[in-house]
C-alpha positions in Angstrom: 14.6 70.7 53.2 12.3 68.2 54.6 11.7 65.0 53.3 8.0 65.1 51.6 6.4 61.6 50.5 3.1 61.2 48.5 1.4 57.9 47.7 0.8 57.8 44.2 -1.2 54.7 42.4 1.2 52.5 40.6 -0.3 52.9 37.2 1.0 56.8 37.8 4.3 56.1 37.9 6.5 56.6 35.1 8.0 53.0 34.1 11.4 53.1 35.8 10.0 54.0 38.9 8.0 51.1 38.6 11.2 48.7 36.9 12.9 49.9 40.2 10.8 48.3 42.6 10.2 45.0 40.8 14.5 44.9 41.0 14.5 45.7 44.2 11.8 42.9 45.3 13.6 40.4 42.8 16.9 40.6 44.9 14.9 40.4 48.1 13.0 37.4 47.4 16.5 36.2 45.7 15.1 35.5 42.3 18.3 37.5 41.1 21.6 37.6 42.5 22.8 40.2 41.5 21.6 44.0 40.8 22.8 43.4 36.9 20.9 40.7 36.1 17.5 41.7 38.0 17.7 44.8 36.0 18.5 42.9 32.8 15.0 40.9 33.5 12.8 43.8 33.7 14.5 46.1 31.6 15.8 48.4 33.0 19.1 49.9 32.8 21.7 49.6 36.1 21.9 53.6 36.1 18.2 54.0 36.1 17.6 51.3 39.2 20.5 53.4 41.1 19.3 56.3 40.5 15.8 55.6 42.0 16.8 53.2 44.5 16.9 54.6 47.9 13.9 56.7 46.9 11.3 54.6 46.1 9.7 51.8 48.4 6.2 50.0 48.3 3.7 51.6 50.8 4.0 48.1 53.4 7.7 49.0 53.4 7.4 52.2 54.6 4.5 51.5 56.8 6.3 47.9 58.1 9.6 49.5 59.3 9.7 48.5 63.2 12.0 46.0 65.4 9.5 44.1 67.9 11.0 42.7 71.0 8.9 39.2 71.6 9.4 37.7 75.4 9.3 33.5 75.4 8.9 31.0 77.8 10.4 27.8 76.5 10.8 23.9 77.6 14.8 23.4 78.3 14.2 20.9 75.1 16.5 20.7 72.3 15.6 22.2 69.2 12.4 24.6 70.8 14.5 27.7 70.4 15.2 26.6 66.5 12.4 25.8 65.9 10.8 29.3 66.9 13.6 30.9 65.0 12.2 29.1 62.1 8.9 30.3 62.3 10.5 33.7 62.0 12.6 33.4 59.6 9.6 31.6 57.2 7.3 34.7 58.1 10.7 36.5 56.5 11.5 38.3 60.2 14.9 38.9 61.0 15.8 38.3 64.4 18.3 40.8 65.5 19.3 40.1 69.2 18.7 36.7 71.2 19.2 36.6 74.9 18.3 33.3 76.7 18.5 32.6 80.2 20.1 29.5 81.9 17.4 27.2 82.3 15.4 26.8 85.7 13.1 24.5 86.3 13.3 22.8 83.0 12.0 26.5 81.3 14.2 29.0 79.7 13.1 32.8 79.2 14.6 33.9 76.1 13.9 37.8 74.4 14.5 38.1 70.9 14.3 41.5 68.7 13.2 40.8 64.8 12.8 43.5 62.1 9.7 43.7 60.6 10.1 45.8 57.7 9.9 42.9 55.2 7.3 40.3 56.7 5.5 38.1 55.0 3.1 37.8 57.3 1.0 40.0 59.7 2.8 40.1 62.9 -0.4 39.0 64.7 -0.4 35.5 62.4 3.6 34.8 63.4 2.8 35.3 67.1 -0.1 32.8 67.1 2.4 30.2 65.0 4.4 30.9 68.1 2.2 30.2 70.8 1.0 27.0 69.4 4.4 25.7 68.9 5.4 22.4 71.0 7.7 23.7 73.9 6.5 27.6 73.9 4.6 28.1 77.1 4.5 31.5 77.0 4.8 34.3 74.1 4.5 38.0 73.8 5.5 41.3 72.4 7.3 43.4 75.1 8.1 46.4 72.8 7.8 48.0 69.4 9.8 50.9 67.8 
């Protein structure tokens, strides 16, 4: 049977539903540690969250879900490459793959691949942090999927 979604106002949804999703953003946002005591905060029992868990996301989660592949030019400087890694990691990318060239003429090209799915930020926002950065000369998306 195919897989069938409907998007359905929150005030719809029948309270665990709802108790589900504020565990599951709890633990991502690490307010809770563990499944236990999230649940124990909203009120919601541990059999109820795993029942509904893998079921029910928020609409930007569903919508969000890609892996971007961003191409750099960067000063052969230390700390540029950390720096930009930051920036991802505060917009709450994760960066998957990094491959950097040896540096030539005091500029390295590095490609990094960062899941999107639970960004803070719009994608268009982290890439202009990027670009203004000190040591990035050069900064684009190359692919999306």
């Amino acid at each position: 049977m195919e897989e069938r979604y409907f998007v359905v106002r929150e005030d719809m949804l029948p309270e665990a539903i709802v108790k589900t999703i504020q565990v599951k953003e709890m633990l991502r946002r690490g307010e809770a540690a563990t499944v236990h005591e999230a649940a124990e905060r909203v009120g919601l029992s541990r059999s109820a969250f795993y029942k509904y868990k893998d079921g029910v996301y928020t609409q930007n989660q569903l919508q969000r879900e890609a892996i971007v592949t961003i191409s750099m030019d960067l000063d052969h400087r230390s700390g540029v490459l950390s720096k930009v890694l930051g920036l991802v990691a505060s917009s709450e990318g994760n960066v998957l793959t990094i491959h950097q060239t040896i540096p030539l003429q005091g500029l390295a090209s590095v490609i990094i691949s960062v899941e999107t799915s639970l960004m803070t930020k719009p994608m268009s926002e982290m890439m202009d942090d990027i670009r203004k950065h000190d040591g990035v000369r050069k900064a684009s998306i190359i692919g999306q999927g």
